[in-house]
N, C-alpha and C positions, 0 to 999 in steps of 0.2 A: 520502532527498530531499536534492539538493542548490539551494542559491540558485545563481541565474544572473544574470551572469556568477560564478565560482566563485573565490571569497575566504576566506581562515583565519579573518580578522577577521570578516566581514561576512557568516557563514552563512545569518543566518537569510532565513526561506521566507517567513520570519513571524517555460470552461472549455467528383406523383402518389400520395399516401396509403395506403400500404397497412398495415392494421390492426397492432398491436403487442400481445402475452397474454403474460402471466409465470405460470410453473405453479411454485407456491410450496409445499416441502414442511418444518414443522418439528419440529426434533428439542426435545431439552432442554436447555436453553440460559437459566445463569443467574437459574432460579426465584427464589431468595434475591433479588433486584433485583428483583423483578415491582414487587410493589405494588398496592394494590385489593384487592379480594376475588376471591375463588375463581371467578365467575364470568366476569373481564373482565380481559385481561393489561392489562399497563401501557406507556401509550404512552413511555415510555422508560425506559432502564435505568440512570439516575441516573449517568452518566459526571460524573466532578469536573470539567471542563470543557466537556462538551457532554452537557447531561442527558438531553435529548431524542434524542440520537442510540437507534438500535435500540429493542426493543420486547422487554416481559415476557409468558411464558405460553406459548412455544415456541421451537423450534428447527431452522432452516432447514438441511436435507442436502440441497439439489440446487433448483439455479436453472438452467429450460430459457427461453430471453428469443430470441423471432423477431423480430427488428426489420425496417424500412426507413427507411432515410433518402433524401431529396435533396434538397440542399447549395441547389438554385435556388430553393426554395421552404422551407428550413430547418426541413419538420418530420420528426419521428421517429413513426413508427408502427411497433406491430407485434403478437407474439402470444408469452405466457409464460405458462411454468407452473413452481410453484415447489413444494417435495416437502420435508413438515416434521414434527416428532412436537408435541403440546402436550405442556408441562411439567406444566401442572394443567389442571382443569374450566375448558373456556371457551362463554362465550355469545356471548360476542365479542373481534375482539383488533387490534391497531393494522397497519399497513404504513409506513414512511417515502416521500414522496413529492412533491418540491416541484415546483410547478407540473401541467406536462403534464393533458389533460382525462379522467378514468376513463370507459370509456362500458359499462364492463361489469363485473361480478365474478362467479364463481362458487366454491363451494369444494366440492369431488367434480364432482358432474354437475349438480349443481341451484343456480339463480340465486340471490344472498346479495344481502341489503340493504347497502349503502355508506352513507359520508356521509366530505365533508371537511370537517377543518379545521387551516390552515395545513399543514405537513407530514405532518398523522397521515393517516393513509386508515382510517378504523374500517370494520372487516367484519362482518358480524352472519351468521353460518350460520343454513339453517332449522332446525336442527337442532344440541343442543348438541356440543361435543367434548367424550369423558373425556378424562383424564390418559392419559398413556402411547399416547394414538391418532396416528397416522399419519395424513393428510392433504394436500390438494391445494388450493392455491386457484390460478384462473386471473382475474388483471388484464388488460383491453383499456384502452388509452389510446392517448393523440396529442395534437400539439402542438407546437410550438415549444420545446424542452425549454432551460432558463435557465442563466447561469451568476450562480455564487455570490461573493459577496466575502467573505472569510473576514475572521476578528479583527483578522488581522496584516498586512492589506491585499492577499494575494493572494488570485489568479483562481481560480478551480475550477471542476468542474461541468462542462457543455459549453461547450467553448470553441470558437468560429468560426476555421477557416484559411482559406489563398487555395484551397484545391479541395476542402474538405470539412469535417472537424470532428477536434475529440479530445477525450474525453470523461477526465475529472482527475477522482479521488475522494478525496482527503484533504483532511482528514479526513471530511468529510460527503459532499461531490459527485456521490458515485455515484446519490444520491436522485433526481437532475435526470434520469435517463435511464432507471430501475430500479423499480418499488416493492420493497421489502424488508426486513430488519431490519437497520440499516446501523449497524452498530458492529462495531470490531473482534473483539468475543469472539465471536461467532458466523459463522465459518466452514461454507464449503461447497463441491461442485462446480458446475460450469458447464456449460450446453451457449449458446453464443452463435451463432444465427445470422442473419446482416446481407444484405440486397439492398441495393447500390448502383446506381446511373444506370452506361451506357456507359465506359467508361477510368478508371474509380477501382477502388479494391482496398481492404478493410476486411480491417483487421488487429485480433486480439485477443488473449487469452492463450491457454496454454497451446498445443493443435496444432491444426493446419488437416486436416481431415479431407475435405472438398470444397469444390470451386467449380464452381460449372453456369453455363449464360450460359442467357438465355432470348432468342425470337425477334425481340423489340428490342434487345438488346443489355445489358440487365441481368445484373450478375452477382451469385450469391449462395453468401456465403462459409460455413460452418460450422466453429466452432473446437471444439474442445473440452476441456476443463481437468479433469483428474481428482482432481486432490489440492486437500486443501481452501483456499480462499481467503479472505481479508477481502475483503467489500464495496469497501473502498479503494483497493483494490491489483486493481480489474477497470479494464479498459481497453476503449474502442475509438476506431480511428483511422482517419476515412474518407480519403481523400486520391489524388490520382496519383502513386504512390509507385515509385519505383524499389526491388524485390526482386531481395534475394540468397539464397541457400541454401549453407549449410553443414556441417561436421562438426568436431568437435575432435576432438580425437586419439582419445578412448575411445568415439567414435562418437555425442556426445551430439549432436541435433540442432541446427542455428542459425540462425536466420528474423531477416532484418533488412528495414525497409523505411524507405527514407530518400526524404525531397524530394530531388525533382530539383536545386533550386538547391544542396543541401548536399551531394549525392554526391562533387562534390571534395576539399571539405574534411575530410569524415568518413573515408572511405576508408581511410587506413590507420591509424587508432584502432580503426576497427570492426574492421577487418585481425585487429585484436588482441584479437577477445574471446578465441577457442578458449585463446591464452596465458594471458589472465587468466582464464579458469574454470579451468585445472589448475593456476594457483597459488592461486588457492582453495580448490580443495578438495583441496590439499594442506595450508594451513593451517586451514580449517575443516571438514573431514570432506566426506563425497560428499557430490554435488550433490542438493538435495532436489525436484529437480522434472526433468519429460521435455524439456524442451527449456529454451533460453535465445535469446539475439539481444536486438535493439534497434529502438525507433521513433527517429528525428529526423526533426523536422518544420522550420519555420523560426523565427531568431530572434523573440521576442516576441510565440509564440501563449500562451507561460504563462513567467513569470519563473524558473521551476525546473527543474531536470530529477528525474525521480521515481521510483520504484524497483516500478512496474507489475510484477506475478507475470509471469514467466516472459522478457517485453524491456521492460526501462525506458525512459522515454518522456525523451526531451533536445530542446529549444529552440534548433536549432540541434548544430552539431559539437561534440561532447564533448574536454573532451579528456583525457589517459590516469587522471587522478586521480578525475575523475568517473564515470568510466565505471565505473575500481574499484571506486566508492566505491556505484554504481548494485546493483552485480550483485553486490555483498557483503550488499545489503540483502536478497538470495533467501537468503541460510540468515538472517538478522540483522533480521527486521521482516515477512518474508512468509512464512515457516515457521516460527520461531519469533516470534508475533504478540504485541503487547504487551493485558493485561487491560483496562487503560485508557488515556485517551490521556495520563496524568501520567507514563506509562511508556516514554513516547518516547525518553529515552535511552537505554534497550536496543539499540533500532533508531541512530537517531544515533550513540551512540558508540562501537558496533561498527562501525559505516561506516564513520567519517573514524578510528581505530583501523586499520582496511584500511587507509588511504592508509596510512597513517604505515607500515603493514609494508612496502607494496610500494617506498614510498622506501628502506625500510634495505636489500631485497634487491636494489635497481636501482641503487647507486653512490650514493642519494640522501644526506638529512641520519638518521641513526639514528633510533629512537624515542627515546631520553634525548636527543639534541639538539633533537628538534621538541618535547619535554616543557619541557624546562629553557628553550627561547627564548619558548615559550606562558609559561611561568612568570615570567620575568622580562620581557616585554612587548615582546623584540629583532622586528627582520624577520627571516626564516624565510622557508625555499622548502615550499611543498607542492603535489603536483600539477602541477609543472615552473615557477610562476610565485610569483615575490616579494612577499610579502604583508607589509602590517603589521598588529600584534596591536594591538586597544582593550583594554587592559588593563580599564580598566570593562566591559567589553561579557562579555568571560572573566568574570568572578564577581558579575557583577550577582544572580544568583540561584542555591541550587546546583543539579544537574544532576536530580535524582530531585523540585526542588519548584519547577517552573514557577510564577509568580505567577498566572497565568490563562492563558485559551484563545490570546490575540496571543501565548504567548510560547512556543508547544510546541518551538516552529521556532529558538529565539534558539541562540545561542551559546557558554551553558553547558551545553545540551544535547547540544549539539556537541563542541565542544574540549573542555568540563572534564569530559565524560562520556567523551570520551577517555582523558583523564589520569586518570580513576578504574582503568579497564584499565591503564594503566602500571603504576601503584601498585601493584595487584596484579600483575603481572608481574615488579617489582623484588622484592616481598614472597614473593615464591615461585620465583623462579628459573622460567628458560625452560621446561622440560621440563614442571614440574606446570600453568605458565601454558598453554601447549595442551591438555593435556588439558581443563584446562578450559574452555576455547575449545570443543574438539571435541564433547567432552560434554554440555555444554550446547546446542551445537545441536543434537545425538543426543538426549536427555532430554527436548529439547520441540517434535521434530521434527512437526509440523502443529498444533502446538498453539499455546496461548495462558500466558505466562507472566509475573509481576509483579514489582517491583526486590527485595521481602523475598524470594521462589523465588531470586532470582537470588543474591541474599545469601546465602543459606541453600546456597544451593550449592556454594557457594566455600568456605565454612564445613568444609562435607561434604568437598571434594578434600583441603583442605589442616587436618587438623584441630588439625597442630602450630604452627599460625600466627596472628598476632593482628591481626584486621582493624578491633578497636573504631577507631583514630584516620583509619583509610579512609574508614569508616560516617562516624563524626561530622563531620570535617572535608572530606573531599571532595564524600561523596556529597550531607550532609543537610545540613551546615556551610553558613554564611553567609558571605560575603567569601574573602578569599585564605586560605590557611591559613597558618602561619607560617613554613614552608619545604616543600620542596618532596621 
C-alpha cells in the first residue's frame, strides 16, 4: 500500500436487484486461535490489532461469489458459495459481514438458522460438523454495501466513483461486499462473478475467463483466481474503463483498465509494467501469480493506491515508484502474507525496499544514500520526486511494534522497515542478501509468514553472521538507534 499523493516522509495510509450466494468452503485454519468450546468456532481470531477480524473452527479453500451491482441504485446482490474444512466439532460457527441484509443461508443442501450481530453472521447447521469435514455454506444477501473508516482515518470498504464502485479491503473492508473469514491467515481461491448495467466493465483478480452480454445489454464478467488469496488483497472495480491487453516478454499476461479521464496521464507508466515485472523477478524470483496489470481509477476515490492480488488499484496516475512499489507487494504481502496484522512490515518494507532498488538500478540515489539521508533526516528523491524526511515520524515506533491498529500504515513501518533490509544487506554482502530475498519469497510462496519466521530465517542463510543489534535496535528498538 502506498499513501496518496506519494511521500517518503508522509507514508502513512494510516470504499434492478439481482440476488447475491457465497458458497463457503473451510479448510483448517488456525485452531489454536478458535476459542470457546468444541462445539462453536470463535467469532474472531484474536488478531493484536483487529480481534474480531476472521473467525475460529474452520477453513476456507475456495470462495465461488455471483454478484450484481447497479451503480443507479447502489445496491449489490448476488449468489456465493464458499468451500471449507472444520478444524474441530462445530454446532455452529461465525462469518464476518458488515452491513448488507442475509435473506438466506444454507450449509450442504439444507436451510441453517442464522442470526446477526454487528459484523458476525452466526450459522447454526441442522446438523452438526465433525472435525476434519468438508463443507458448503451458501449466503444470499443485498443491500447497499458500506464503506468503512478505518483507525487511521482512511476509506475502505466500498467505495462510490463517478460510474460505478471499487471495492478496498484492508485491512477489514472486504466484509462490506463478502461474508467470510476475513483475516489475513486464511487464504483461498476465487471464482468472482459480477453483472454490470450496459457500457461498464467489472474488473477483478486474477483472470477473465468470460464476458456474455444479455439481451438488455448487461454484461457479465467471470474472473477467476487460482492461487491462494487474502480476503484483503480481493478486489472489484465496476466502472467505464478503458482496457488494455498485454504480454511481457516471458509471455505473462497484463489486463489493465484505467478511467477514461486518466488514460493520458497513466499511459506511459502503465507502458511500463512488463519492464518492471522482469526486474522483479529478476530480483525477487518468478512471478507467483498468472497474470498482473493495474486498476486506476480517479483522483480521490480512496487516499491510497493498494497492492490488490494480481493489478493494484491506484487513485489516479501512478507514477514509476508506486507502481514499483504496487507490484513488489505480489511476491512481498500477497504471496507471502503476513500471520497478523502487527506484521505489516514484511509487506511495507519489502515494498518501499523495491523503490530504493529500482532507484540504485535507474541512475537513481543508491540504497546507502536513501538509508543514510532517511537516517540523518536530509531531503532525498524517491520515486522521481523530492521529499522531506519527519525525522520524528521515522522512529516514532519501531517497525515490527506498531502502537495500535491507526498506526499499521505509519512510517516506521515503512522506511525503517526498510532500513532493517539495508542493515542486513550491509551485514551480509549483496549476494547472500538475495538469496535471501529470493528464498524467502520461495519458502513462503502462498503462504503466511511472521517477523520471528523472518528472523529466523535470516539467521538460517547467514549462519556466520550476528544480527542480535539489528533485532534489538532496529527492528524491536525504540527511537533512533545510535548510528547508522
Amino acid at each position: 500500500m502506498v499513501s496518496w499523493p506519494r511521500r517518503i516522509a508522509d507514508v502513512p495510509r494510516s470504499s434492478v436487484i439481482v440476488p447475491c450466494v457465497l458458497v463457503l468452503t473451510l479448510t483448517s485454519a488456525l485452531t489454536a486461535c478458535g476459542g470457546g468450546d468444541d462445539a462453536a468456532g470463535a467469532p474472531g481470531l484474536g488478531d493484536p490489532y483487529f480481534p474480531k477480524a476472521g473467525n475460529g473452527g474452520y477453513d476456507v479453500s475456495h470462495y465461488a461469489l455471483t454478484l450484481s451491482y447497479d451503480p443507479g441504485s447502489r445496491k449489490l446482490r448476488g449468489s456465493a458459495r464458499i468451500t471449507a474444512r472444520a478444524t474441530r466439532g462445530l454446532d455452529s460457527f461465525h462469518l464476518d459481514l458488515k452491513g448488507l441484509d442475509v435473506t438466506g443461508v444454507q450449509v450442504g443442501d439444507r436451510d441453517a438458522r442464522w442470526s446477526r450481530a454487528g459484523q458476525e453472521l452466526t450459522v447454526r447447521p441442522r446438523t452438526g460438523l465433525d472435525r476434519g469435514e468438508t463443507f458448503r455454506t451458501t449466503v444470499r444477501y443485498a443491500g447497499t454495501p458500506e464503506t468503512l473508516t478505518d483507525p487511521d482515518g482512511s476509506r475502505e470498504g466500498w467505495l462510490r466513483t463517478a460510474r460505478g464502485a471499487v471495492a478496498l479491503g484492508e485491512p477489514v473492508g472486504s466484509m462490506t461486499w463478502f461474508p467470510g473469514n476475513h483475516h489475513p491467515s486464511d487464504k483461498a481461491s476465487y471464482d468472482i462473478t459480477v453483472t454490470v448495467p450496459k457500457g461498464l466493465s467489472a474488473v477483478s483478480n486474477g483472470e477473465l475467463r468470460s464476458v456474455t452480454t444479455a439481451a438488455d445489454g448487461r454484461r457479465t464478467f467471470a474472473w477467476h483466481t487460482a492461487e491462494p488469496m487474502a480476503s484483503h488483497a480481493a478486489t472489484l472495480a465496476v466502472g467505464a474503463y478503458d482496457i488494455t491487453r498485454g504480454r511481457t516478454k516471458g509471455g505473462l499476461p497484463v489486463y489493465v483498465a484505467v478511467d477514461p479521464s486518466q488514460s493520458a496521464a497513466s499511459a506511459k507508466v502503465l507502458a511500463r509494467i512488463p519492464e518492471v515485472m522482469d526486474w522483479e523477478a529478476y530480483n525477487f524470483g518468478p512471478y507467483p501469480f498468472s497474470s498482473t496489470g493495474a486498476v486506476v481509477d480517479r483522483p480521490g476515490v480512496a487516499g491510497y493506491a493498494l497492492e490488490t492480488q494480481n493489478r493494484p488499484f491506484f487513485p489516479g496516475a501512478p507514477d514509476i515508484g508506486t507502481l514499483v512499489h504496487e507490484l513488489a507487494h505480489q511476491w512481498f504481502g500477497d504471496s507471502v502474507t503476513p500471520v497478523s496484522w502487527r506484521d505489516m512490515w514484511l509487506n511495507e518494507g519489502f515494498a518501499t525496499y523495491a523503490e530504493w532498488l529500482w532507484q540504485e538500478d535507474h541512475d537513481g540515489d543508491t540504497a546507502d544514500e536513501t538509508f543514510d539521508a532517511l537516517y540523518r533526516g536530509d531531503h532525498h528523491d524517491v520515486g522521481g520526486a523530492v521529499a522531506a524526511v519527519d525525522d520524528k515520524a521515522v522512529w516514532a515506533f519501531p517497525p515490527a511494534r506498531p502502537p495500535g491498529p491507526a498506526h499499521i500504515s505509519d512510517s516506521p513501518v515503512y522506511e525503517r522497515g526498510a532500513m532493517v533490509l539495508h542493515k542486513i544487506r550491509r551485514t551480509v554482502g549483496d549476494d547472500t542478501f538475495y538469496d535471501i530475498v529470493q528464498g524467502w519469497a520461495a519458502a513462503h510462496r502462498h503462504g503466511n509468514a511472521s517477523t520471528a519466521d523472518f528472523t529466523a530465517y535470516v539467521e538460517k542463510k547467514a549462519p556466520d553472521k550476528d544480527f542480535g543489534e539489528i533485532w534489538k535496535d532496529w527492528l524491536y528498538g525504540d527511537g533512533r538507534p545510535a548510528r547508522p
